[in-house]
N, C-alpha and C positions, 0 to 999 in steps of 0.2 A: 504493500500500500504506500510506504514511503515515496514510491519512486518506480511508474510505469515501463520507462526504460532509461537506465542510468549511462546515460554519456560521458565519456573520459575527456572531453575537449572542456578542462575545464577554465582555460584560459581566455577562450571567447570572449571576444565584445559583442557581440551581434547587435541589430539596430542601428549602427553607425553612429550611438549618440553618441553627444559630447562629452568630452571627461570634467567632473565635475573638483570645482578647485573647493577644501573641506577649509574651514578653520583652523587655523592653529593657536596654539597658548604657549607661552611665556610661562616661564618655571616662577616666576616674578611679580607676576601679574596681579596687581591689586583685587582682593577679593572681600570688598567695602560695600558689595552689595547687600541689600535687605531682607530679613529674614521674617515672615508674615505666619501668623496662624489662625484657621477659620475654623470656626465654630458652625458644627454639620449634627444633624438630628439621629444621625446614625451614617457609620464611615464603612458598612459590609453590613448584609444577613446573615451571610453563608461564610464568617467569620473566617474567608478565605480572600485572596486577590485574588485569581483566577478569573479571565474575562467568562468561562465556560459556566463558571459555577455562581459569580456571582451576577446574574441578568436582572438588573435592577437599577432605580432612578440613581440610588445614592453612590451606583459605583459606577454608574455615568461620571458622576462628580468628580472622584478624586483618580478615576483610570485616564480621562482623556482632557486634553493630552496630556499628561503628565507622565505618564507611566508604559502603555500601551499605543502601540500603530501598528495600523496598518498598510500594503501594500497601495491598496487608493484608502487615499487619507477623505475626510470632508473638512472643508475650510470653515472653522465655524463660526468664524466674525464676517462669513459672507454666506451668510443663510444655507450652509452644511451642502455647498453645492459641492461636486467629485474633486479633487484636484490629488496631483502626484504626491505621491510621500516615499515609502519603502518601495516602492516600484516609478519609474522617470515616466514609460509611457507602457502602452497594452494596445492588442488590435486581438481580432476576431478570426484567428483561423476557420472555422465554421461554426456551426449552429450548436455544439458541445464541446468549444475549443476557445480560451482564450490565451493568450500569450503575454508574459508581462515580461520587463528589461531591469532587473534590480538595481539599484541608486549602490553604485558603489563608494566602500571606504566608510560605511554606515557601521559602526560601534556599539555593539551592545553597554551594558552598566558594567560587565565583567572585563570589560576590553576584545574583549575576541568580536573579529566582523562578519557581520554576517552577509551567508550565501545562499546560495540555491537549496545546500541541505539543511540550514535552519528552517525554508519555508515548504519544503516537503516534511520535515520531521511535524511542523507543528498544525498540519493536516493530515497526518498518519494515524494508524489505527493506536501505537503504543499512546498517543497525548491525546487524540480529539474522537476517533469513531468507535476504541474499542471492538467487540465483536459484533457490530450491528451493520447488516447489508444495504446496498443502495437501493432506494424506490421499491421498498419491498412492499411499500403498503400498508403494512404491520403496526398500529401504535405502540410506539415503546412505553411501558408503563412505569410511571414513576409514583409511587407512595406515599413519599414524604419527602419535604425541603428542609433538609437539617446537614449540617456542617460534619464532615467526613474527619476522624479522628482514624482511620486508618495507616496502619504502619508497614505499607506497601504500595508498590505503587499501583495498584488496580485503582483504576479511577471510578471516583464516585457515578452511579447511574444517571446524576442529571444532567452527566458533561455527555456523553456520546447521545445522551437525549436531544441537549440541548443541539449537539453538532449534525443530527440527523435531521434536524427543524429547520437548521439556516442551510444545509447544506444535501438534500435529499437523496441526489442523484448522481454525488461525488463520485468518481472515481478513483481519483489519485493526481497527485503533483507528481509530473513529468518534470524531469532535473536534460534540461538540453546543454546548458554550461553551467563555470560558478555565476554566470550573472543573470541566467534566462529561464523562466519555467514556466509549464502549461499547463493551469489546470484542464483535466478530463472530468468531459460530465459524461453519464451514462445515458442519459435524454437530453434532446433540444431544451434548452432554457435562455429565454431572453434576456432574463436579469441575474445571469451570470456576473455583470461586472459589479450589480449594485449586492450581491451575497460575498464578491470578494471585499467590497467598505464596509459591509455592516458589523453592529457591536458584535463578538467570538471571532471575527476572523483574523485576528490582530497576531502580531509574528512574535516567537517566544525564541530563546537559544537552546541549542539541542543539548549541550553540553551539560548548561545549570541542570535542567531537567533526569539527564542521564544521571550524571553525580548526588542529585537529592538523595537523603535516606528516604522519604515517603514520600507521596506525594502532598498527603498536607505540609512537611516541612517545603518543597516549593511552592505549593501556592499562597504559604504565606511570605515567600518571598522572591517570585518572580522576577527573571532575569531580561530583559526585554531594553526597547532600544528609546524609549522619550527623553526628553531633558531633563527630568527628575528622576533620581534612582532610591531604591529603598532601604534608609538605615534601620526602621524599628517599628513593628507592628503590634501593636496590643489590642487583640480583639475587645471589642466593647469599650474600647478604650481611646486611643491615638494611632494613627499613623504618621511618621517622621518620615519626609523626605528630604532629599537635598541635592545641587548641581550634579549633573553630567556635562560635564565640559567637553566631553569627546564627540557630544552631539552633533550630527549633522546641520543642523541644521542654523548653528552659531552657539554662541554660549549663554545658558539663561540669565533671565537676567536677575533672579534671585537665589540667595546663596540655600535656603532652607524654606519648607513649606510646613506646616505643621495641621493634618487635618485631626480637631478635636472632638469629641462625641459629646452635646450638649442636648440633652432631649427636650427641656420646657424651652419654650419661646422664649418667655421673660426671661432665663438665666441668659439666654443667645442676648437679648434684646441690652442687658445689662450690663453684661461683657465688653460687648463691642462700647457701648456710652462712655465702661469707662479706661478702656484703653486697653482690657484683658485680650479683647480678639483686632484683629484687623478687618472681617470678613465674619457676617453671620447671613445664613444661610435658609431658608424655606423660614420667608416673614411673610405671615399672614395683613392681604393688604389694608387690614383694620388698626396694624401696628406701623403702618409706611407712616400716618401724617403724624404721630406722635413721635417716632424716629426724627424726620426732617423738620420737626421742630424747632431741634439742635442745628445751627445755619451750621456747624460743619459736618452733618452729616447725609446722607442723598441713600436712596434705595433705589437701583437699578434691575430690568427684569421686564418680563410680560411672557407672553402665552411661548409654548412652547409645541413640537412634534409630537403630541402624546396629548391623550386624551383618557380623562379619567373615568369609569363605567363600576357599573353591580352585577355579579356574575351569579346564577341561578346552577344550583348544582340539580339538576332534573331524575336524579335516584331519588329524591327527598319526598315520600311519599304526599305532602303538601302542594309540589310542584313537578310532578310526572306530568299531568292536565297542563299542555302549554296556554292553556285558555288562561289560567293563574296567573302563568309569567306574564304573559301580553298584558293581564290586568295592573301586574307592578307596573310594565312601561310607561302605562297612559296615569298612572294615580302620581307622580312627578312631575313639579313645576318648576322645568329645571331654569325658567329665566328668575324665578324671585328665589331658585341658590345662586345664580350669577347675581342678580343686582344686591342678596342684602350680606351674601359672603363674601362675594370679590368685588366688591366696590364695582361692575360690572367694566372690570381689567379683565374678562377673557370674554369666550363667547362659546353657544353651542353649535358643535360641528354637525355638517350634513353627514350624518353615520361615521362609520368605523373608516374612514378616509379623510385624504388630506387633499388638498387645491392642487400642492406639488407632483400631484400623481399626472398631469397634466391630461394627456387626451383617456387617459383611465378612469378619471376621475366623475363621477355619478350626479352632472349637475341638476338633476331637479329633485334627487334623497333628502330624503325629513329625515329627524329622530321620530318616533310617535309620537300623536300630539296629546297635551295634557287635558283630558276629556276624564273627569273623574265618574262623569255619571256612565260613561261606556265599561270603565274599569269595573265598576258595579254590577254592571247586566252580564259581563265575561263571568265575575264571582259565581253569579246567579245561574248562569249557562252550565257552569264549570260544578257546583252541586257542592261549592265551597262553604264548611263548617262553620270557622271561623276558628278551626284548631291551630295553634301555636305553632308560627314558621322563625327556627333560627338565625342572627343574622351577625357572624362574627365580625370583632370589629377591633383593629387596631386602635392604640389611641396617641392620634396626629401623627402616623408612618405621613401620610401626604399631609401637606398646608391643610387645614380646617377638616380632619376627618372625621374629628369625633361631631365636630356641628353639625358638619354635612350627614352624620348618620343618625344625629337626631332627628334632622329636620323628616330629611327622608323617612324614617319610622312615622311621623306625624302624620304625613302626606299619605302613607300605604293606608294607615287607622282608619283616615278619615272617608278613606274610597271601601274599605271594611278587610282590611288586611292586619291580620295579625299578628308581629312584627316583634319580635323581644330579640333585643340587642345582647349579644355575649361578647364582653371582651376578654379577649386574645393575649399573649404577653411574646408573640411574637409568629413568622408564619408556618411554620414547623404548626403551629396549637392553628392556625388559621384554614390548612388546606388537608391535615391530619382527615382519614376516608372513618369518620364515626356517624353515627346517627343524627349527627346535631347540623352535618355540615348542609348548609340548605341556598342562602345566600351570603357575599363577602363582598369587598370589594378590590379594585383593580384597575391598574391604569396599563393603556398600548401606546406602543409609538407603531411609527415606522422609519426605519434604519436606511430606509431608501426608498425612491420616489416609485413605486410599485404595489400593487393587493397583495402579493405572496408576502411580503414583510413584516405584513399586519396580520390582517384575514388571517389568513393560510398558515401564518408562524405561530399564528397565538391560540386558533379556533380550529385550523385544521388536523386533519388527522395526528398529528406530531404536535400542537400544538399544547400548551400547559393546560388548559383546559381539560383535552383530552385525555390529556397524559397522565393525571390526576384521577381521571375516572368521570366529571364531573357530567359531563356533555357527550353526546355523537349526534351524528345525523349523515345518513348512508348517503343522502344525496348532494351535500354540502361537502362528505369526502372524493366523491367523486370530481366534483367542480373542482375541490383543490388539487387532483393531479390532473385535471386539465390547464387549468392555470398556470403550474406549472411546468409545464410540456410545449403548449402551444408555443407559434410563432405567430400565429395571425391575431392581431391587435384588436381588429371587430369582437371574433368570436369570442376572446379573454373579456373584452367591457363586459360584453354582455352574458357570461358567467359572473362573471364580477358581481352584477346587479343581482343576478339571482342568490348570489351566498346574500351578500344583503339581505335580500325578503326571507329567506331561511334564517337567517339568523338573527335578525333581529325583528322579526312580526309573525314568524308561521310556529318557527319554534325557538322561540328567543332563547340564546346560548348567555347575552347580556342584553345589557340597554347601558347607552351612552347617557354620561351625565352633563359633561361638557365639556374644554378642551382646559387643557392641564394651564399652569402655567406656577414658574417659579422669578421667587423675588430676593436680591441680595443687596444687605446692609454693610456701608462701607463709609470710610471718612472721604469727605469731596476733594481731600488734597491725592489721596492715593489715585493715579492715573492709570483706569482698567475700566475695560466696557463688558456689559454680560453678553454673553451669546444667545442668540434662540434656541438654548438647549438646557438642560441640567449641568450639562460639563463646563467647565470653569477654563477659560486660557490664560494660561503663565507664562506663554513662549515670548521671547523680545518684539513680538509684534504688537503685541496686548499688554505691555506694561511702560509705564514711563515716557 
């Protein structure tokens, strides 16, 4: 799996590009730069670094760019559009073939540079697919989301899940020189290039990984190529980074990063006032005007790729009857959670899609509309009790969760849904397959401008949902291996639209709430803009 067919030319340039002139440092060189630390609600779940293991907002934050890249990078102070990183360019040998030109003279945190067989290794069965086959079809079943304390390196089930979700059809990294490789896909896939940028495809070194005693002792410390490397991780606690000066990409421009785990707002809110943090993280925008108060302080941020939703687990004998679910859709008035929780700073999206999907994109999709007497007459249809539906609930994993699942419980009541909130002390207790598990909540992106990213990644047959146990729909999985097979553009829209109507009005898997968005508190003299994402940029482009 490493390596299709391993070529000894490993001195090739191919491509003809140009040789790229790296930075250099001075044994001398002033190192009087500044050293920041930001106060985060939580810096891991899966109390691991691992981009596989940990698929989550908060490790958007302190993986990119910081830590992890990938081959095509997204630029994220210019609205996460493709651009080169660990690969210069890429073309399309065919419709299962893409070719990329690795950025030479690129340094990992260890010093050794990396080649063609870092990025075969770290799409190989030993790091990413384990023993799970291409487009089998088959959901891989995962039980529980809890942090791998194993003392070997058999990698946890949610990594080769997770690498079977973004990568379905993989075949193997083709090593042509040390500077050229091809991924092989097993089927036609269009958005090959955008599964090569998305969050897990990011490049690791083969070495650190071989030489770990376990695999948890490397993912909690991951050898990889960003401008920050990793001195010290303490789960539930801090992460310390600091310069990579041998980056590619110049020298950072700060000497240490310090991500702290502050869970109450107010302690965040307080810190930062008075000089404990530099950087405080997921501010509720009820606290921006009381922040900016302070004339040196400013709150930067708005709506982000992600959209936050409630997810119906359909074993729960309350909601087998999709008649149920539809009824939670429409008993939600999700503009008076926008105007009186977000200051009406974000807005509700047309479904489980983004704008940037461009000619994919479903311009005349609703969410369902908030019609509480319809949700009534579904109860009534549906032959609904009014027995007791559980609905775990973290408290404030996202900006405003616990409000947002108050109100929402108010809203279910009032349409005659019986709604008793159980909180959670983390998602291990959230997505655990017990009798209680009935609805939760959930937020999707999408990693690139395509259905398969979303849809298909998060709902389809591979998708967490599934994978969990939570959800299926026989005709929903079929539409996602068309989806992602097709080449014709028409016929994917309009599968597209139909996972839509399946999954959110026939047999609702969720229902959208509204679109994410995050907000970050900072002093107005520090010179840093936020991105449209969760991830945070430190590189010399975005500082100073």
């Amino acid at each position: 799996m490493v390596s299709i067919n391993r070529r000894n030319a490993l001195g090739l340039i191919g491509f003809g590009a140009a040789s790229l002139t790296l930075p250099r440092f001075a044994i001398a060189q002033s190192n009087d730069r500044p050293s920041i630390t930001i106060a985060v609600q939580k810096v891991s779940n899966s109390n691991t670094l691992d981009v596989l293991r940990e698929q989550s907002n908060v490790g958007e934050r302190v993986f990119f760019s910081q830590l992890w890249e990938a081959l095509i990078g997204l630029d994220y102070m210019n609205n996460l559009v493709r651009a080169p990183a660990l690969a210069t360019e890429w073309k399309r040998i065919d419709d299962q073939t893409v070719e990329l030109k690795l950025r030479q003279g690129v340094k990992f945190h260890n010093g050794d540079e990396m080649t063609a067989e870092d990025v075969a290794f770290t799409f190989s069965t030993d790091r990413m697919f384990g023993d799970t086959k291409p487009n089998t079809g088959e959901t891989l079943r995962v039980l529980e989301m809890n942090p791998t304390n194993r003392e070997s390196k058999e990698l946890p089930p949610e990594v080769p899940a997770t690498a079977r979700r973004n990568f379905p059809s993989l075949l193997g990294v083709e090593i042509i020189d040390k500077y050229t490789v091809r991924f092989k896909n097993g089927t036609p896939d269009i958005t090959l290039e955008g599964r090569i940028s998305r969050y897990g495809s990011q490049i690791m070194n083969r070495r650190a990984f071989e030489e770990a005693n376990s695999y948890l002792d490397w993912a909690r410390k991951p050898v990889t190529t960003g401008p920050y490397k990793i001195v010290e991780f303490k789960p539930d606690n801090y992460l310390q980074l600091e310069a990579h000066d041998e980056y590619w990409g110049g020298r950072p421009p700060l000497k240490s990063i310090r991500f702290i785990e502050v869970p109450e707002v107010a302690s965040r809110v307080n810190g930062l006032l008075s000089g404990e943090y530099d950087f405080a993280c997921d501010i509720p925008p009820d606290q921006i005007e009381t922040i900016e108060k302070n004339p040196e302080f400013e709150v930067l941020g708005g709506a982000v790729l992600n959209h936050r939703l409630t997810v119906f687990d359909k074993n729960h004998p309350q909601l087998a009857n999709p008649l149920i679910r539809r009824a939670f859709t429409h008993a939600i008035d999700r503009q008076a959670i926008v105007d009186s929780l977000w200051a009406g700073r974000t807005e509700i999206p047309a479904g489980l899609q983004w704008s940037y999907y461009d000619d994919m994109f479903i311009k005349d999709w609703t969410v369902p509309e908030y019609n509480p007497d319809l949700a009534r007459q579904l109860l009534k249809e549906a032959g609904y009790k009014g027995d007791p539906i559980p609905y775990r609930l973290l408290n404030n994993y996202y900006t405003n969760q616990t409000a947002t699942g108050q109100i929402l419980v108010e809203m279910w009541q009032q349409a005659g849904l019986n709604v008793e909130i159980e909180m959670k002390e983390n998602w291990q207790q959230i997505l655990e397959q017990t009798p209680t598990r009935a609805v939760r909540d959930w937020s999707n992106s999408a990693p690139f401008n395509d259905p398969v990213s979303s849809i298909v990644s998060q709902h389809g047959p591979n998708g967490q949902q599934q994978q969990v146990g939570e959800w299926t729909n026989k005709e929903m999985n079929e539409l996602s291996g068309f989806l992602e097979t097709s080449m014709d553009q028409g016929k994917r829209r309009e599968a597209f639209k139909r996972m839509l109507e399946i999954c959110e009005r026939e047999d609702p898997a969720y229902t959208l709430l509204h679109q994410n968005a995050t907000f970050t508190a900072k002093r107005k003299s520090v010179k840093w803009k936020a991105a449209p994402a969760f991830a945070m940029e430190f590189r010399s482009n975005n500082w100073g």
